[in-house]
Backbone and ligand atoms as CSV (ligand in chain L), in Angstrom:
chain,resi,resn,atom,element,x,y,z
A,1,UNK,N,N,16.162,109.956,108.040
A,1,UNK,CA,C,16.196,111.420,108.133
A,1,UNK,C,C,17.457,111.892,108.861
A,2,UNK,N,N,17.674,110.800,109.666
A,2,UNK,CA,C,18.894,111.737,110.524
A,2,UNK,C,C,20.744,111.432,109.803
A,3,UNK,N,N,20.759,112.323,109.392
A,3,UNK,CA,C,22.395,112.367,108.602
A,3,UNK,C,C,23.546,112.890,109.471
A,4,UNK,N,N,24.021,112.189,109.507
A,4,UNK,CA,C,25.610,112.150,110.546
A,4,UNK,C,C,25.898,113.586,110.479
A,5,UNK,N,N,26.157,114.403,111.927
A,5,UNK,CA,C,26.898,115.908,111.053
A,5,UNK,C,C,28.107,115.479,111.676
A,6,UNK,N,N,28.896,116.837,111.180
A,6,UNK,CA,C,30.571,116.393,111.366
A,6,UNK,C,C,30.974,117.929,111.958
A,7,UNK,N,N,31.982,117.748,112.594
A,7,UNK,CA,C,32.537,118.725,113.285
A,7,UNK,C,C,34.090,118.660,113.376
A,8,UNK,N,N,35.167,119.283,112.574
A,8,UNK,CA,C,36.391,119.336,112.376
A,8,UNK,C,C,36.852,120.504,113.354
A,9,UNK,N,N,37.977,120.219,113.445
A,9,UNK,CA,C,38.931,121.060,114.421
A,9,UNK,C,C,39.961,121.058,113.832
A,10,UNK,N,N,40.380,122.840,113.467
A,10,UNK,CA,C,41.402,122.580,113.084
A,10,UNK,C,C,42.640,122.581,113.990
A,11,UNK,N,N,43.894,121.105,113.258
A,11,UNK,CA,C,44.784,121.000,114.146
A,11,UNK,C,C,46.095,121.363,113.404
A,12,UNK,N,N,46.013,122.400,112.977
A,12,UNK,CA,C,47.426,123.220,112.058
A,12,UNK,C,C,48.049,123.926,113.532
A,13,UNK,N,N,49.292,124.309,113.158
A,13,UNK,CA,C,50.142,124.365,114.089
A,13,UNK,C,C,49.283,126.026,115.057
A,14,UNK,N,N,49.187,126.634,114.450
A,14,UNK,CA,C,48.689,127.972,114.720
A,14,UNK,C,C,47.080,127.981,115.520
A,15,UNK,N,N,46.339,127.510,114.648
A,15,UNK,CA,C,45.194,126.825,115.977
A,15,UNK,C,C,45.316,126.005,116.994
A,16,UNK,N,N,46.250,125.173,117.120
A,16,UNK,CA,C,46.470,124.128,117.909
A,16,UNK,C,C,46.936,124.795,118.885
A,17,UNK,N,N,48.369,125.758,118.912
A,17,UNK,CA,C,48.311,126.738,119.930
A,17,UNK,C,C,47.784,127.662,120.552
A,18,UNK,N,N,47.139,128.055,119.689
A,18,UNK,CA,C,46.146,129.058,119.881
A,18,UNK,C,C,44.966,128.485,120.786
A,19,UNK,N,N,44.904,127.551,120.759
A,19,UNK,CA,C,43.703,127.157,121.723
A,19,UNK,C,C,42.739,126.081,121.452
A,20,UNK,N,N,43.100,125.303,120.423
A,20,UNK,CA,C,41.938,124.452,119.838
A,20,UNK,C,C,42.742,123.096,120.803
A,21,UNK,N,N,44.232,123.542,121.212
A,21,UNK,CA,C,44.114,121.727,122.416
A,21,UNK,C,C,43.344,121.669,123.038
A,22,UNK,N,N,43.116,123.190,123.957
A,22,UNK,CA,C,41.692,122.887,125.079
A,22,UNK,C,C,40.257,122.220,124.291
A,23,UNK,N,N,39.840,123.331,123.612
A,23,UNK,CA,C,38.768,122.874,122.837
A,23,UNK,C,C,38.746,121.646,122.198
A,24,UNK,N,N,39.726,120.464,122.358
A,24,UNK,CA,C,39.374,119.568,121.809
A,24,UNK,C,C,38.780,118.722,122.933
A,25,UNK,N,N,39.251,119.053,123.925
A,25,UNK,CA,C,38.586,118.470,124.852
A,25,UNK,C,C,37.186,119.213,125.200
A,26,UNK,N,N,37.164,119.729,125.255
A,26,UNK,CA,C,35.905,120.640,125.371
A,26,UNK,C,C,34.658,119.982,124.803
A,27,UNK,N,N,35.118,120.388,123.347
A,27,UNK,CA,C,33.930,119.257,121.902
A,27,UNK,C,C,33.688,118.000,122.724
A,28,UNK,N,N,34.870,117.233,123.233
A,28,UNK,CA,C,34.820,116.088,122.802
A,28,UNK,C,C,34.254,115.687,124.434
A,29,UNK,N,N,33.873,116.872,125.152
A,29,UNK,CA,C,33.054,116.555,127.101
A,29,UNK,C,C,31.799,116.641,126.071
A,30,UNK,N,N,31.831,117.459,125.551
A,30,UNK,CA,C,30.275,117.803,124.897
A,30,UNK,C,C,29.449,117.043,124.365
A,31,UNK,N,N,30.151,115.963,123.656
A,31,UNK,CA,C,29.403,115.297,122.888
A,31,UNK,C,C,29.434,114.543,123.762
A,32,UNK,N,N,30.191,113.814,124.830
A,32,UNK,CA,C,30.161,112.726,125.367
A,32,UNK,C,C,28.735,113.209,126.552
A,33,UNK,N,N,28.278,114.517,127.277
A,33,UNK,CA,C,27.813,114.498,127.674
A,33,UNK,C,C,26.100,114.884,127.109
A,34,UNK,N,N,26.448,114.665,126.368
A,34,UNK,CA,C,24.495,115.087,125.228
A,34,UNK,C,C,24.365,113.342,124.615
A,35,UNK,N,N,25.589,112.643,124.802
A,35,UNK,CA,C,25.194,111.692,124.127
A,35,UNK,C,C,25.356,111.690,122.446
A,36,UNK,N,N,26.318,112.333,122.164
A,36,UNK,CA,C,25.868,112.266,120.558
A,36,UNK,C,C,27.034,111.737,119.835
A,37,UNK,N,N,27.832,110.902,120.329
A,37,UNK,CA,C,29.027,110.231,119.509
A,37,UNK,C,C,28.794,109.700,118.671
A,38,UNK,N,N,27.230,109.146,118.689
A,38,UNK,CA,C,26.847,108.381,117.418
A,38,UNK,C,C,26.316,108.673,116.042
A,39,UNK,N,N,26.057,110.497,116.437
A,39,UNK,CA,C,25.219,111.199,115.906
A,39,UNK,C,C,26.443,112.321,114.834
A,40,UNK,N,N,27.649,112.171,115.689
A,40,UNK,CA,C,28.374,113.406,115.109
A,40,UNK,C,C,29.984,112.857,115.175
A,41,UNK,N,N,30.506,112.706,114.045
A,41,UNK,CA,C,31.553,112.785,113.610
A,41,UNK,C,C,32.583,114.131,114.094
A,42,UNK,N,N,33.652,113.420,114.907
A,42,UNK,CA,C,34.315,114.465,115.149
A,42,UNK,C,C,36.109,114.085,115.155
A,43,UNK,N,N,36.426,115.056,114.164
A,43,UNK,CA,C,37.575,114.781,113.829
A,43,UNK,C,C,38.503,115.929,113.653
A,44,UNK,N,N,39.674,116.371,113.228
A,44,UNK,CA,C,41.093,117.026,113.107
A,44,UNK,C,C,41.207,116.896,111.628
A,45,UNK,N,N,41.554,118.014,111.390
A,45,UNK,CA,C,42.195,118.551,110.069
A,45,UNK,C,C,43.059,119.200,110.281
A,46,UNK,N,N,43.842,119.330,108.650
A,46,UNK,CA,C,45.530,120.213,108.680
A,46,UNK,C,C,44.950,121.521,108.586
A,47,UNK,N,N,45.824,122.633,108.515
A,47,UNK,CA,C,45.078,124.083,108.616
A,47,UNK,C,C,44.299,124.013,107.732
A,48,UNK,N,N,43.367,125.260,107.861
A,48,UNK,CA,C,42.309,125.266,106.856
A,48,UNK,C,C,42.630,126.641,105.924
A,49,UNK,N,N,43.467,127.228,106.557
A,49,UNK,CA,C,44.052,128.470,105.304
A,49,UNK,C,C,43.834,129.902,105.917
A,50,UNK,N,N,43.210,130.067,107.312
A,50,UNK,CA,C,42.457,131.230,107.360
A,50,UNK,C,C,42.937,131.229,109.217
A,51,UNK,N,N,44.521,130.855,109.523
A,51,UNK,CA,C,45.253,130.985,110.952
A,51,UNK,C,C,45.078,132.506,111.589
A,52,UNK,N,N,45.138,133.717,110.770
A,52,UNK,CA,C,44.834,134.343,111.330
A,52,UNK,C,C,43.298,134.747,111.888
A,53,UNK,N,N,42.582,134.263,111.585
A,53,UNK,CA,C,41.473,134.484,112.331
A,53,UNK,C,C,41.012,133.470,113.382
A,54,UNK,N,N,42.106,132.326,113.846
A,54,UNK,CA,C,41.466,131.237,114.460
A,54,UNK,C,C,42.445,131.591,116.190
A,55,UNK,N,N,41.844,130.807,116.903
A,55,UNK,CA,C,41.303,128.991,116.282
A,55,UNK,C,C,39.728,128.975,115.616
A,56,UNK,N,N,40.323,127.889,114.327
A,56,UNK,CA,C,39.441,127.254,114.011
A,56,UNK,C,C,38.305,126.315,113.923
A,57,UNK,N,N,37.405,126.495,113.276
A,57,UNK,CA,C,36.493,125.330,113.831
A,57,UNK,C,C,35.606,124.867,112.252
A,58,UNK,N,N,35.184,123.730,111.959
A,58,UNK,CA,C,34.069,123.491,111.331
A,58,UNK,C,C,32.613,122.688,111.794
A,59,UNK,N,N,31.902,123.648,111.642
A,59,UNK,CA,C,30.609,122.120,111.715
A,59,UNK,C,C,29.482,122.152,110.356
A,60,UNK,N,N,29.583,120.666,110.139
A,60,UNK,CA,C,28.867,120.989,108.779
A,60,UNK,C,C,29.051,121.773,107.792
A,61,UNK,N,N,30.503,122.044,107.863
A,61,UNK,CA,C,30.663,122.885,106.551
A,61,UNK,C,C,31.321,124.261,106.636
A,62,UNK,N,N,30.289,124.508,108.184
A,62,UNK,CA,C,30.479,126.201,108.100
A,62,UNK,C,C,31.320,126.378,108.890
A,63,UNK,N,N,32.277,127.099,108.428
A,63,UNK,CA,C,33.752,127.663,109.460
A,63,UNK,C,C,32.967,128.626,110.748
A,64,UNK,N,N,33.936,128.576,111.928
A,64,UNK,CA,C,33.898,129.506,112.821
A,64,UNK,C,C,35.179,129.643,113.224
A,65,UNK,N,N,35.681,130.947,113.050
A,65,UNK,CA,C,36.527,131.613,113.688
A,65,UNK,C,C,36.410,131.917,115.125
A,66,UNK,N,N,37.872,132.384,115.571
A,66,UNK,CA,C,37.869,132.786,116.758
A,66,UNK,C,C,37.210,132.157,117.990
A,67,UNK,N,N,37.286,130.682,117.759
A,67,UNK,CA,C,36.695,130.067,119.044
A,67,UNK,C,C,37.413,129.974,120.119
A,68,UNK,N,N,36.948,130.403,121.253
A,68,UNK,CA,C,37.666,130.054,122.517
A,68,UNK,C,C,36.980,129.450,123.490
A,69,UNK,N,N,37.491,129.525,124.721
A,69,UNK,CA,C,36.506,128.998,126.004
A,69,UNK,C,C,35.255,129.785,126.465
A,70,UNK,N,N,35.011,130.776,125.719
A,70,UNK,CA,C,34.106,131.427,126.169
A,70,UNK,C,C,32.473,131.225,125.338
A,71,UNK,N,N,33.063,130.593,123.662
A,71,UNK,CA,C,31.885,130.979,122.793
A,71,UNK,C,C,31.745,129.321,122.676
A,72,UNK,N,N,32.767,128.716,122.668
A,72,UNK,CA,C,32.738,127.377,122.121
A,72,UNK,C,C,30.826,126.577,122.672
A,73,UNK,N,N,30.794,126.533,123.918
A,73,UNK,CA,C,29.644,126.069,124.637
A,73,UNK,C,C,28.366,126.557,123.332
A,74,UNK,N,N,28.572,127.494,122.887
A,74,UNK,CA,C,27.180,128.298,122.317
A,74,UNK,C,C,27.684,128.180,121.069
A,75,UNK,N,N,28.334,128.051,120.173
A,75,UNK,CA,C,28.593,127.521,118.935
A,75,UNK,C,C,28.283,125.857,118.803
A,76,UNK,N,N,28.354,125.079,119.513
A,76,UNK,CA,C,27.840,123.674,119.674
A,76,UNK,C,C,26.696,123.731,119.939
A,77,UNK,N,N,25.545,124.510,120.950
A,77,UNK,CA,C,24.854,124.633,121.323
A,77,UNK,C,C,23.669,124.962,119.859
A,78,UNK,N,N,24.234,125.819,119.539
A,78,UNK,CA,C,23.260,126.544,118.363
A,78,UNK,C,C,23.190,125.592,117.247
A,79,UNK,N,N,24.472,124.965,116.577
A,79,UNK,CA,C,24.787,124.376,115.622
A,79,UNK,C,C,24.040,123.162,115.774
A,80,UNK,N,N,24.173,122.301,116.930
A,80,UNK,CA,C,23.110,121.046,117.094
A,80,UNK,C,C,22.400,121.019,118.081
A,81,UNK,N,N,21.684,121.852,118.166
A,81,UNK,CA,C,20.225,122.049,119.279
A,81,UNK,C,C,19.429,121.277,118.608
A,82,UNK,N,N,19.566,120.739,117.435
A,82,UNK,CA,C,17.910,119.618,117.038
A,82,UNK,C,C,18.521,118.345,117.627
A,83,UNK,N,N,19.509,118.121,118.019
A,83,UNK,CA,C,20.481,116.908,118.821
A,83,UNK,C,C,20.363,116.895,120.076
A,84,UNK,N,N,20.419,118.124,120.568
A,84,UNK,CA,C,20.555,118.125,121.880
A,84,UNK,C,C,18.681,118.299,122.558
A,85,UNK,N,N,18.490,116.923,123.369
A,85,UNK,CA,C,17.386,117.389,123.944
A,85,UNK,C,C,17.316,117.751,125.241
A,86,UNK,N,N,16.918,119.108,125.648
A,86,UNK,CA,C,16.805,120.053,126.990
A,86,UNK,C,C,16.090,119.449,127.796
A,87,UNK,N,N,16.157,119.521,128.801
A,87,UNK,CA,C,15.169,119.039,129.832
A,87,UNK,C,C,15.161,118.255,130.159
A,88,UNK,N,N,13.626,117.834,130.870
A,88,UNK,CA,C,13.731,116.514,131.027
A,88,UNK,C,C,14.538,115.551,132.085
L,1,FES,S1,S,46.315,126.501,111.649
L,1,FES,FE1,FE,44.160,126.613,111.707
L,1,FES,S2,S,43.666,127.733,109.937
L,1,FES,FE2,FE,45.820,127.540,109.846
């Protein structure tokens, strides 16, 4: 039942400045601290076509715009909450 999800970042020149260097570290505290490296593929792509609305992001497919340090926490959060177990 459980299928690998994936989470891309885009690393085109325009997100990358824009803010997706932090956020790569960010993703990549995140997963290390839920435990889910094994669970979620996380990797870099060339732009995705759509710089003005970024930085970019994918998970599973679905783009998110405009990620920064503020939303990133709650875009991971929402996207794999059946991953992440609370509590406890
Ligand atoms: S650089 Fe990210 S969409 Fe173009």
């Amino acid at each position: 039942m459980n299928h690998r999800r994936e989470i891309i970042i885009c690393l085109g020149s325009s997100c990358f400045s824009r803010g997706n260097k932090n956020l790569l570290k960010s993703i990549q505290r995140f997963i290390n601290h839920h435990n889910l490296a094994d669970k979620v593929f996380f990797r870099g792509d060339h732009c995705f076509g759509e710089c003005s609305e970024g930085p970019n992001l994918q998970i599973d497919g679905k783009m998110y715009n405009r990620v920064s340090d503020d939303n990133i926490q709650q875009i991971l959060t929402d996207s794999l909450q059946d991953l992440i177990k609370t509590g406890g």
